[in-house]
N, C-alpha and C positions, 0 to 999 in steps of 0.2 A: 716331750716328743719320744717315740719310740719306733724305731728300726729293726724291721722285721721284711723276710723273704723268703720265698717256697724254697727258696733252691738249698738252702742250708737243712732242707729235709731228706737231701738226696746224698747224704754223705753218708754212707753206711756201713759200719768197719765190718758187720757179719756177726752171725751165730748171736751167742748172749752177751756181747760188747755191754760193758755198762753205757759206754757215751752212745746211744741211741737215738734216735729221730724221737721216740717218743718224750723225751726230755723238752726238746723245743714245742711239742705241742701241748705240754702241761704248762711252758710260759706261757705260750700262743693263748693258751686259752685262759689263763688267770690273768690276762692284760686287757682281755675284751670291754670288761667292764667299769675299767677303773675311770671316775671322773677326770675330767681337766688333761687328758691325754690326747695325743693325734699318732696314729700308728700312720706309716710312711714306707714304702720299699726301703732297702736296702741299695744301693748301684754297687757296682763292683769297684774293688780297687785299682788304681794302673800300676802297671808296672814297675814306672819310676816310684811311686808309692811304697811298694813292695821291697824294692832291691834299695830303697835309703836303711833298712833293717836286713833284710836278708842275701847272703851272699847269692851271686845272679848263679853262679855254678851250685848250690843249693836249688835255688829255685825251676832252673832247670831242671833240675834231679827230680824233684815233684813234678813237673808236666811232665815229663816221658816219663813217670812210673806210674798215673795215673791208668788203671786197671777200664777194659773195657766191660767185662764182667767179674762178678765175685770181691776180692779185695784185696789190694797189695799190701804187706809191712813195711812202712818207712823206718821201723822201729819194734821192738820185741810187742808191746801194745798198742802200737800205733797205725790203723792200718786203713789206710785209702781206699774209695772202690769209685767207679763213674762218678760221677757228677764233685768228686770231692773238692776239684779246685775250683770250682765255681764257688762252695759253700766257704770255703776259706777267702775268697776274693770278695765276695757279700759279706764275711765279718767284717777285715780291715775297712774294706768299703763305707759300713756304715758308720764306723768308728769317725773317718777321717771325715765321711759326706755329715756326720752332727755339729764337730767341729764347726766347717764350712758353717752351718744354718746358724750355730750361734753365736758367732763373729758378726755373721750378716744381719744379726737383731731380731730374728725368726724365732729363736727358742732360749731360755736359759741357761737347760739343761735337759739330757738326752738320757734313754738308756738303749741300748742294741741288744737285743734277740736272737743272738746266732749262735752258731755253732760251725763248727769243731771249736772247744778252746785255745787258748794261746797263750797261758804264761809259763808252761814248759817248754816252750820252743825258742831253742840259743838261735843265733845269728844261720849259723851252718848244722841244725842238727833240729828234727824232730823227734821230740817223745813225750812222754804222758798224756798221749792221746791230742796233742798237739804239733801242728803245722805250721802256722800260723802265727807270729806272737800279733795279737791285732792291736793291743795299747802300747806295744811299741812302734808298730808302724803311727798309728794315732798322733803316739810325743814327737816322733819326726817330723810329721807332717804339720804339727801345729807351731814348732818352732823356724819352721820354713817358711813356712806358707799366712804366717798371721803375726802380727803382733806381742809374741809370746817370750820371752827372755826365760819362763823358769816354768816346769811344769812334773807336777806331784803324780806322783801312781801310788794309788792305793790296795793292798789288796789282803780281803780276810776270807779267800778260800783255805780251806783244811791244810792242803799244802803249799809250802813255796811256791814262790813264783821266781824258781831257779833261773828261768830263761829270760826273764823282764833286768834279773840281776845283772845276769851275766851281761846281758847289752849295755845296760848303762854304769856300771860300776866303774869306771871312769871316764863319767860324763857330769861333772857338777852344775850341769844347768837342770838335770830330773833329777828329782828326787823317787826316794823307791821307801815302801814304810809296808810288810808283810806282817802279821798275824798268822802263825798258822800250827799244826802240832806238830811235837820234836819228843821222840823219832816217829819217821812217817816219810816215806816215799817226798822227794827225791834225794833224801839225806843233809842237804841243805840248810843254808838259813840260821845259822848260831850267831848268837846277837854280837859277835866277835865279829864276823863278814859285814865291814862298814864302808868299802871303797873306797870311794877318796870323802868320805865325811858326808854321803851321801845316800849312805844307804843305813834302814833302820828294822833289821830282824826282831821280832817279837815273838818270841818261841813260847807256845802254849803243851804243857804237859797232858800225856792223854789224860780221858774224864774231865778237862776242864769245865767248866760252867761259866755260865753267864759275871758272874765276879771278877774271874781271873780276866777274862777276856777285855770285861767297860775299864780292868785298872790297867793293865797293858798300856791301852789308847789314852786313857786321861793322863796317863803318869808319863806318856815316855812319846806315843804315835801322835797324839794331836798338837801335842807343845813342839814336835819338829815340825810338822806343817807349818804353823802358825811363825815359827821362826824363819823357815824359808818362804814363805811370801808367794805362794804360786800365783801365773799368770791363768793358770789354766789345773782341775784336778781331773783325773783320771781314774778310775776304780773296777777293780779289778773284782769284779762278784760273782765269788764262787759261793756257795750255799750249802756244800757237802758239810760243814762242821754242826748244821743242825745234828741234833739229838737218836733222830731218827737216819740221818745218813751213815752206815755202815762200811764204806770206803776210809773212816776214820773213827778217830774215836773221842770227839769234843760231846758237846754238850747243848748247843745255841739254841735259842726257839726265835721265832719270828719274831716278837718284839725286840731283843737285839737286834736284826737286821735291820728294824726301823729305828734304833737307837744311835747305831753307830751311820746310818745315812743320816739323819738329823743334824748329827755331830758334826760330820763332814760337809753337812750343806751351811751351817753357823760357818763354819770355818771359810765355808768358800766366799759367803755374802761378806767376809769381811777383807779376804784379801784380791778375789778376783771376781766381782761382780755377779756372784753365785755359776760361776759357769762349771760346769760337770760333767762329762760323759763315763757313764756307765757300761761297763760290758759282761756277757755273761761268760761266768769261767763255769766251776763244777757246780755240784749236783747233784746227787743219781738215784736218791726217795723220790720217784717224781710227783707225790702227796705235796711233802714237805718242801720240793723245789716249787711246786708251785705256789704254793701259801707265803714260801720266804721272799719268793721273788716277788711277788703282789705284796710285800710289805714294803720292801726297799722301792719299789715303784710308788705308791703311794704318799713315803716318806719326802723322795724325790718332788712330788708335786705339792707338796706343804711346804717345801723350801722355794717352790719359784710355782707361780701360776700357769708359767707357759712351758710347760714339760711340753 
C-alpha cells in the first residue's frame, strides 16, 4: 500500500530550497508502476493525533505562522508557505491512517509518499526542513490506538533523526535504531546517546560505502530489533546517503536500500506479523531518490504481497 496526496505538493519553502515539490514527484512517479501496490489518498491527521507528540503551544505557533503568500522560517532552513500545514497533516495522516489499514487486515505493510520530512522535528521545535515529526506521531498513535506494547523506528537517512531521539529517549516502549554520517548536520547521534537503553546510534564516517553501512546493521541495528521484539516497525527512509546525493557524503546505491528493507522485512515476519510502515524522510538527487525509493518499495512488496 502506498499513501500519497496532491497537497504535500503545495508546501513550498521558495527559491532553490533543496526539499522541493519536485522531490515527491520523482517518488510519485517511480511508484506508478511498481506491481503488487494500491496507491490510496492520504487523510489528514487530527489534532489529538498531532499534540500526543507535539507541544499544542508549538503547534499553534505553525497555524498562525502559516504564510499566505511567499514563505515563512519557522527555523534558519526551514520555511513554510500556504498550503504547508496541510502537507504536514497529510504526512502524519498517512502514517497513522496505514497503521489503521493494517491492524484492520487491509494491508501488511505500507509506505507514505509525503512530504515535508519529520525526523528533525523535537517535540516544541522545527528544523531541518522539518515540522512535523510524522513517525512519531505514527508510534503514539499505534500504541494507543492498537494492540501495540513496543514499537521500533528505524531510520538510515544521511542524517540523524535528532528529533524522533529527542521524543522518545525516555520512552522504553520505542525503540530508536539511526544509521547516519558523523560529522554531519544536526551534530547528533554518537553511539554514546542510548537513553534509557533504548536508543541505538550507528554513526557512519563520510565516504562510507555499502560495507561499512550492511556491517553496522548486521552487527549491532538488526540484533537490537530482534531483541526487542516490536509489535509494530517504523522506518524512517531518507535516501540522501546514496552516492549521488550531495547534501552528504555516504556512498549507498539502490541495492542497499533494497538490502536493508529485505533485512527489516525478515525481521518484521518474525516478530510482528510483517507489519511496516514506511515514510519518506530525505533525498534531494531526484534521479537517485527516485530509483532508491522504487527499490525500497519493491523490496517492501517481496516481503508481503499486500503492500
Amino acid at each position: 500500500m502506498i499513501l500519497y496526496h496532491d497537497d504535500c505538493l503545495a508546501h513550498e519553502p521558495g527559491g532553490r530550497h533543496p526539499e522541493s515539490s519536485h522531490r515527491l514527484r520523482a517518488v510519485s512517479s517511480a511508484m506508478q508502476s511498481i506491481q503488487g501496490t494500491e496507491i490510496l489518498p492520504s487523510p489528514k491527521a487530527s489534532l489529538e493525533q498531532i499534540e500526543r507528540v507535539h507541544d499544542p503551544s508549538y503547534w499553534q505557533h505553525v497555524l498562525e505562522s502559516e504564510p499566505r503568500e511567499n514563505s515563512f522560517p519557522l527555523d534558519a532552513d526551514t520555511l513554510i508557505s500556504a498550503g504547508s500545514v496541510d502537507a504536514c497533516l497529510r504526512g502524519s495522516g498517512a502514517a497513522c491512517f496505514a497503521i489503521d489499514q493494517i491492524f484492520a487486515g487491509k494491508a501488511s505493510n505500507a509506505f507514505c509518499a509525503t512530504r515535508p520530512p519529520g525526523h528533525h522535528a523535537e517535540s516544541a521545535r522545527a528544523m531541518g526542513f522539518c515540522v512535523v515529526n510524522h513517525v512519531a506521531v505514527a508510534a503514539r498513535h499505534a500504541l494507543v490506538c492498537h494492540p501495540v506494547e513496543r514499537v521500533a523506528i528505524l531510520d538510515f537517512d544521511v542524517h540523524h533523526g535528532n528529533g524522533t531521539q529527542a521524543i522518545f529517549e525516555s520512552s522504553p516502549e520505542v525503540l530508536f535504531v539511526s544509521s547516519h554520517q558523523i560529522p554531519l548536520y544536526p551534530g547528533t547521534g554518537l553511539a554514546e546517546e542510548t537513553g534509557v537503553g533504548n536508543i541505538f546510534n550507528l554513526p557512519l564516517e563520510p565516504e562510507s560505502k555499502a560495507e561499512a553501512f550492511r556491517q553496522v546493521w548486521l552487527e549491532t541495528g538488526l540484533p537490537a530489533v530482534q531483541a526487542f521484539d516490536p509489535d509494530l516497525i517504523l522506518i524512517s527512509a531518507g535516501f540522501d546517503a546514496h552516492k549521488n546525493d550531495r547534501l552528504g557524503n555516504l556512498n549507498l546505491l539502490e541495492e542497499d536500500y533494497s538490502w536493508i528493507t529485505k533485512e527489516i522485512g525478515k525481521q518484521a515476519a518474525k516478530s510482528c506479523d510483517g507489519r511496516i510502515v514506511s515514510v519518506l524522510e530525505g533525498g534531494y538527487n531526484l534521479e537517485a531518490l527516485a530509483s532508491s525509493s522504487r527499490a525500497h518499495v519493491e523490496a517492501l512488496v517481496s516481503a508481503s504481497p499486500r503492500c
